[in-house]
N, C-alpha and C positions, 0 to 999 in steps of 0.2 A: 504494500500500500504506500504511495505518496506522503512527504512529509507534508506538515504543516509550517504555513511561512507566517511571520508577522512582521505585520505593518503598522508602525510609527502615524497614528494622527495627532498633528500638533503638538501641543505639552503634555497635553493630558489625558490623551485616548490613545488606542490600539487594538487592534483585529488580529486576530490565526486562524488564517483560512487556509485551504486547499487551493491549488491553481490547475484548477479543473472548470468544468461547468456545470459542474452536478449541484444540484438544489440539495441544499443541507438542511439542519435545524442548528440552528444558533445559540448561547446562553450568554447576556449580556449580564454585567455587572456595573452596578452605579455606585459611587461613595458617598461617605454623608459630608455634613459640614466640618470644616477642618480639617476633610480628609483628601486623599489622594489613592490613584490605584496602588503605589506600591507597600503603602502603606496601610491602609486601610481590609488590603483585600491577601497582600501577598503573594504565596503559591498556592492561595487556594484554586484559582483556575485551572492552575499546571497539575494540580493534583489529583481534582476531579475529572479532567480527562484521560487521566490514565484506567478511570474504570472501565471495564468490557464495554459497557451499555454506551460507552460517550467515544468511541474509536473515531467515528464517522461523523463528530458534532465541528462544527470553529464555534469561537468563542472572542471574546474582546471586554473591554473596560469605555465605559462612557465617563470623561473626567470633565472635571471645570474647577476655572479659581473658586477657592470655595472659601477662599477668605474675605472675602469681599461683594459681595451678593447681598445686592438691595432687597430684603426677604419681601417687601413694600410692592415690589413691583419684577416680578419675575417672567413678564409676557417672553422678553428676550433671549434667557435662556431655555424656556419651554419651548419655543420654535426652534432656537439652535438645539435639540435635542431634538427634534420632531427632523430636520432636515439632515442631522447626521445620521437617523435610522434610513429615511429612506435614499441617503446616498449611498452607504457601505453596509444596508442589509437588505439592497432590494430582490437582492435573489436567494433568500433564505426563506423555508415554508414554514417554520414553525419559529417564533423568536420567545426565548425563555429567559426572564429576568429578574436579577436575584439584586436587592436595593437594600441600602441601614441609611438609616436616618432623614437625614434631608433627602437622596435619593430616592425615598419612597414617594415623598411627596412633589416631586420633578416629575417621574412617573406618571403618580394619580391626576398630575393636571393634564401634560400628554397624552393623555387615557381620555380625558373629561376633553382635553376641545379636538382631539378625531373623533370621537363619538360623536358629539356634538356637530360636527364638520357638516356642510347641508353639499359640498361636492362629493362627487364620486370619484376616488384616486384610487390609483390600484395599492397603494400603500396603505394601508388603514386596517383596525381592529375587528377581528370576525368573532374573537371571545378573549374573556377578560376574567381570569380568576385570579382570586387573591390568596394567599396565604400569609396572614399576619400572626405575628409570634411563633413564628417559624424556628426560631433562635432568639432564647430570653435568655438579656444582661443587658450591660450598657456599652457605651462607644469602645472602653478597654477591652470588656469578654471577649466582645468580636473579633478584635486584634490578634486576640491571643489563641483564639480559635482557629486556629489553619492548621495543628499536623494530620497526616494523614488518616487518620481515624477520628477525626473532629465528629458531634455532631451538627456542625455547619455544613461539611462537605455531606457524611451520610443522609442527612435533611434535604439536601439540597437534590442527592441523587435518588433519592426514596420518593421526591414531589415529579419529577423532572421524567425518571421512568414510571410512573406509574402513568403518567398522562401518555407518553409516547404508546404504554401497554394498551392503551385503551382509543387507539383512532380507528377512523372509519375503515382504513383498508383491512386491517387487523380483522372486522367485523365483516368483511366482504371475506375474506379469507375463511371465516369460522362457515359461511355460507356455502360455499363452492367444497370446504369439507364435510358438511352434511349429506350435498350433493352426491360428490363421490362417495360415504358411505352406503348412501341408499345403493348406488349403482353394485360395488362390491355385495351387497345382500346375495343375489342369487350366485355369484361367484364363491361367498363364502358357503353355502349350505351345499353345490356342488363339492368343493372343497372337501365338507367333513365325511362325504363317501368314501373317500379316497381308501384305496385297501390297508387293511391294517398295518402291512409290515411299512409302506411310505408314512403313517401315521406317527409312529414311534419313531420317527430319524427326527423327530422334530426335537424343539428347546421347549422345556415346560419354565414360566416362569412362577414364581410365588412372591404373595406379597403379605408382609408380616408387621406389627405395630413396634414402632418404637418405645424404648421405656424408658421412666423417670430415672435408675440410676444409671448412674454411667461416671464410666473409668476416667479418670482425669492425672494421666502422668505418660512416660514415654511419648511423650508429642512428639513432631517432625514439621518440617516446612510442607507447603503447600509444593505438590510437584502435577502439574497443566497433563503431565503422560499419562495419571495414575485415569481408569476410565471414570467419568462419571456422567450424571444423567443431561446436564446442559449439552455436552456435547454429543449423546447417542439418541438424540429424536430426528425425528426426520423432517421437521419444521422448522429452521432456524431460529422462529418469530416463537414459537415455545421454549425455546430454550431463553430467549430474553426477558418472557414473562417468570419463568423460572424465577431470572434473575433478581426482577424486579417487583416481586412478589415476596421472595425471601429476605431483601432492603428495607421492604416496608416493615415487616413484622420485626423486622432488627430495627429499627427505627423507633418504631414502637416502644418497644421493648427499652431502648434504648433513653426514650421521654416520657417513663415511667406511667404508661397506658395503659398497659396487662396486668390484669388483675385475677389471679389462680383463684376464682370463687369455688369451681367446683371441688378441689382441695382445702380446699381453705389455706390457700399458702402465701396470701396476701402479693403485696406487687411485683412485682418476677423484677423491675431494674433492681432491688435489693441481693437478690438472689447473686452468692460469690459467683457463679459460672457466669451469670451474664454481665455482670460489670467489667468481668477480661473480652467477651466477645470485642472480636476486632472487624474492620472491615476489610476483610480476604478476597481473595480472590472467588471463595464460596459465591459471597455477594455482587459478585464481578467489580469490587475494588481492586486495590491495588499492594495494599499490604501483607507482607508474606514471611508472619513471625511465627517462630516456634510451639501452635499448639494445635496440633492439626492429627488425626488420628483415623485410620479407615473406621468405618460407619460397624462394623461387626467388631469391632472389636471397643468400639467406644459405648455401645451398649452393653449392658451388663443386671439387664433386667433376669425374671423368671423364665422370658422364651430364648435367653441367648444363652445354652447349657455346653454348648460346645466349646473346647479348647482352642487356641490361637495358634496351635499344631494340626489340628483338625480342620480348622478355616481354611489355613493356608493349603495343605492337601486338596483341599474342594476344591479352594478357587484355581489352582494350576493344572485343571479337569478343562480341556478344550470344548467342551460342549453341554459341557453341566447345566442343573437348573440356573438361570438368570434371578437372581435374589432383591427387591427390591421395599426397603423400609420406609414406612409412611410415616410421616415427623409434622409436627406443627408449624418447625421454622423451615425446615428443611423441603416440605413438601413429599417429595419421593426419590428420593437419593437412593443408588446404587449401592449394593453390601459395601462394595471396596471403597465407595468416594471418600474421601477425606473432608473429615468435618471436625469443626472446634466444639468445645464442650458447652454445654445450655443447659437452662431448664426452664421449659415452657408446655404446656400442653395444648390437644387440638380444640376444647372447649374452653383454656381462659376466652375474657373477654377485652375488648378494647374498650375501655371507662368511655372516652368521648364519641365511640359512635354505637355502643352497646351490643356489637357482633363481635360474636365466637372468632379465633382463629381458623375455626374451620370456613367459615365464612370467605375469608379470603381466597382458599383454595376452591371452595365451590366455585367462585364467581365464574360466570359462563362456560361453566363445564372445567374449569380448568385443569382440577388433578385427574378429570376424564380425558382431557387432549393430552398431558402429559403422560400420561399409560398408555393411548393409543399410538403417538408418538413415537413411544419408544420400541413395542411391538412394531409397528413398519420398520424401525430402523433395525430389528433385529433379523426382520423377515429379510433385510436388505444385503444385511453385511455378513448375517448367521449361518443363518435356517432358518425353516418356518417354523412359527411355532403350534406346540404340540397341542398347552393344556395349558388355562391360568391355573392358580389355586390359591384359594381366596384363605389367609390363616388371619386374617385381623381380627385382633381380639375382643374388639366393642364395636357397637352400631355406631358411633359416633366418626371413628375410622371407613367401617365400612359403607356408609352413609353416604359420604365426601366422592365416589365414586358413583356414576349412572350409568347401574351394570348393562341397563336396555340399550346403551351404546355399544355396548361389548359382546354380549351374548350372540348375536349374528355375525359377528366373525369368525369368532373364537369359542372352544367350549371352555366354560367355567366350572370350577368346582368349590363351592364356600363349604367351610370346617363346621361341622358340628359336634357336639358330644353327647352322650346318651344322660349326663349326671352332671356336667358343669358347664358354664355359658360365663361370657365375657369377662373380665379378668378372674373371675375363678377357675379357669380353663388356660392362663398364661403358664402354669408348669407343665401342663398335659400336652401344651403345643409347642414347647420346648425340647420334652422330650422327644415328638414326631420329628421335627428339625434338626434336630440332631443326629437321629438317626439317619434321614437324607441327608445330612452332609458328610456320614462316616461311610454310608455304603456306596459313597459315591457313584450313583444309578443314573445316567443319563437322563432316561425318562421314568417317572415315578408311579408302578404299576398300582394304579387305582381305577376305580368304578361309583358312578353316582350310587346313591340309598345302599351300599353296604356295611353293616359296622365291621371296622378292623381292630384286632385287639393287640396291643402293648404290653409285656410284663414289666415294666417299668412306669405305665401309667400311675398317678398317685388315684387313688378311691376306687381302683380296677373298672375306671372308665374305657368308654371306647369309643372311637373317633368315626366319624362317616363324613361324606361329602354331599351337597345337595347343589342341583340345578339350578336353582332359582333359592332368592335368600328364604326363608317360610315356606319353601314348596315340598321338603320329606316328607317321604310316607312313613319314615319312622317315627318313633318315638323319641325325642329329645327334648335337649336340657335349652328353654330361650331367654335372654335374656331381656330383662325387664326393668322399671323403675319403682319396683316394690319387690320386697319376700311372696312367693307365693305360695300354696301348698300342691305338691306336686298328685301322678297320680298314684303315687303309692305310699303318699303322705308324708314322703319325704320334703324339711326343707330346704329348700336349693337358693343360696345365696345369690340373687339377682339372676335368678333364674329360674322355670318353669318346667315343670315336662308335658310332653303334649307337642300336635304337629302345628 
């Protein structure tokens, strides 16, 4: 890719663009009174471009004397601010601007007389959002706010992608992949005729819940080779949502929004793991400090029963199941990705706009195109695949996904138990897991509505699989949001028996 060049306006402004003619998005930054770009703003530009999400952005600084500005009568600078945008950003599609102090209010007037404006120029305002209190302190906080894990930069990149995650193309895009859904329908049910023995050459993946405790030592650097899920979809523009999805809820997190109710474990910024969380390369940042750990080996819940000798054996299995853990920050990261240590669940809540983290992910299907996603990209670069298998351990995970997008391509298989349901079922399905990752099996010989049975199950449960989430003809254990009494009057801790 082409550098970026910058350009020297005057004393007190400057651009880095490309010397191309490709229509970019821009992020402008203004100073306040007294202040100056290099002062005022620092490397925070230089910085926040180095995240994944901003490769393709230019950026620049809008300056003025700011010592001496008649506050009485500003018409003059609000138009020389009004003619420098549309000299050196008239071919930029999207302009995103990040203002302290006086700055904001140079802005809101520029805002106020092009709206106001009764000509039609091709240069002028088509939406106009604000975020104020973006970053609370005064003129010095801000100063001091530019290293690379600021949250001024992650603020700034957490507003910035999430608008970009969310434009019209993006939405024309989710269209034409419904499209082609439907169209694959009759290709997939052809498909699953296929003779049994080409059936079994395929990748089964499985998809399993992440857990509250986790390992926190033996870290390593972040390394770009190790695989993980941004880069193994087959949408680019998923992998950026990814991104910018996992920013926001680090963001969050990070401006003490999340609130563990369903735990009761009060505001997750307090919480030591996340006061270290850095902005990584996870995040498509830029910083790449020592605490970084594959995703199986940094859980260390009740389903994660296998050794870090026995992981590594799997994973170095060229055709193995494809392993993938569902996380609230995380989204759906790959067993081996590399990920910092946290703690946050998929049901906190966000205090100012009162939705779950899982909310996030739901949004327009999202950890649905992120699964289907990655299935293309496996079908692409693998094999085809064979068989999901659904092992999440609560509706709240299993939820998050719309398996009626999945089911006609793919067959599914969700975990049941004959005696225990959602987290009273996290040892039982540890045990199953473990087991597939020591018999290292290619493909994992099961059948919908059978119970199989474990000697090592705890309550000498037995595991089956069902078609459809509630669709067994067995008898089992469901989970619920009360004790019930089962039908053999046993009681099943959030859980029921019955089809």
């Amino acid at each position: 890719m082409i550098d970026r060049i910058r350009k020297n306006i005057g004393e007190h402004s400057y651009i880095v663009t490309f010397n191309d003619e490709k229509e970019r998005n821009f992020i402008l930054f203004i100073h306040g009174i007294l202040g100056n770009y290099k002062e005022s703003w620092d490397k925070t530009p230089s910085t926040l471009m180095m995240g994944r999400g901003f490769v393709e952005f230019e950026y620049g600084s809008f300056g003025y004397e700011s010592g001496i500005i008649d506050l009485s009568n500003t018409d003059l600078l609000i138009d020389g601010f009004i003619l420098w945008c549309k000299t050196h950003l008239k071919n930029n599609t999207n302009i995103y601007i990040v203002t302290h102090s006086l700055g904001g209010l140079i802005l809101r007037r520029a805002c106020a007389k092009l709206y106001n404006s009764k000509k039609h120029e091709e240069w002028t305002l088509t939406n106009v959002d604000t975020y104020e209190g973006a970053v609370k302190g005064n003129h010095s906080s801000v100063k001091n706010d530019v290293d690379e894990n600021s949250t001024l930069i992650t603020r700034i990149a957490s507003l910035i992608n999430t608008d970009v995650s969310r434009t019209y193309s993006f939405q024309v895009d989710k269209i034409n992949t419904v499209l082609v859904t439907n169209k694959r329908r009759g290709e997939s049910i052809i498909a699953r005729d296929m003779e049994s023995k080409n059936k079994k050459d395929g990748i089964d993946v499985i998809l399993i819940s992440c857990s509250a405790h986790k390992k926190n030592g033996e870290n390593k650097y972040y390394d770009k080779n190790v695989p993980n899920i941004v880069n193994c979809v087959s949408d680019p523009k998923i992998g950026k949502l990814i991104h910018a999805t996992r920013l926001n809820i680090f963001s969050m997190i990070k401006e003490g929004r999340i609130d563990g109710i369903e735990f009761k474990e009060g505001n997750r910024a307090a919480r030591p793991a996340n006061e270290k969380l850095s902005y990584g390369p996870d995040f498509g940042g830029a910083i790449n400090e020592k605490q970084f750990m594959p995703a199986h080996l940094r859980y260390e819940g009740r389903s994660y029963r296998a050794s870090e000798k026995e992981w590594q054996e799997f994973i170095e299995i060229p055709y193995r199941p494809r392993i993938l853990i569902m996380s609230g920050l995380y989204g759906l990261p790959m067993d081996e990705e590399l990920i910092q240590n946290y703690d946050c669940h998929m049901t906190d809540v966000d205090e100012n706009s009162g939705f779950n983290i899982q909310s996030y992910w739901m949004d327009r299907q999202l950890m649905t195109s992120i699964l289907i996603s990655h299935l293309e990209w496996i079908e692409s670069n693998v094999k085809p695949i064979n068989k999901i298998i659904d092992l999440l351990s609560e509706l709240s995970y299993q939820e998050t996904i719309k398996w009626t997008m999945i089911y006609h391509r793919w067959p599914v298989f969700h975990r049941v138990f004959e005696k225990s349901a959602g987290r009273d079922s996290l040892e039982n399905i540890g045990v199953w897991l473990k087991d597939v990752i020591c018999k290292k099996e290619q493909n994992i010989p099961i059948e919908h509505d059978v119970f199989y049975e474990n000697a090592n199950f705890f309550k000498s449960d037995r595991i089956a699989f069902e078609k459809r989430i509630g669709d067994s003809s067995l008898i089992v254990a469901r989970e619920t949001n009360q004790k019930l009494i089962g039908e053999n009057n046993d009681l099943l801790s959030e859980g029921i028996k019955g089809t």
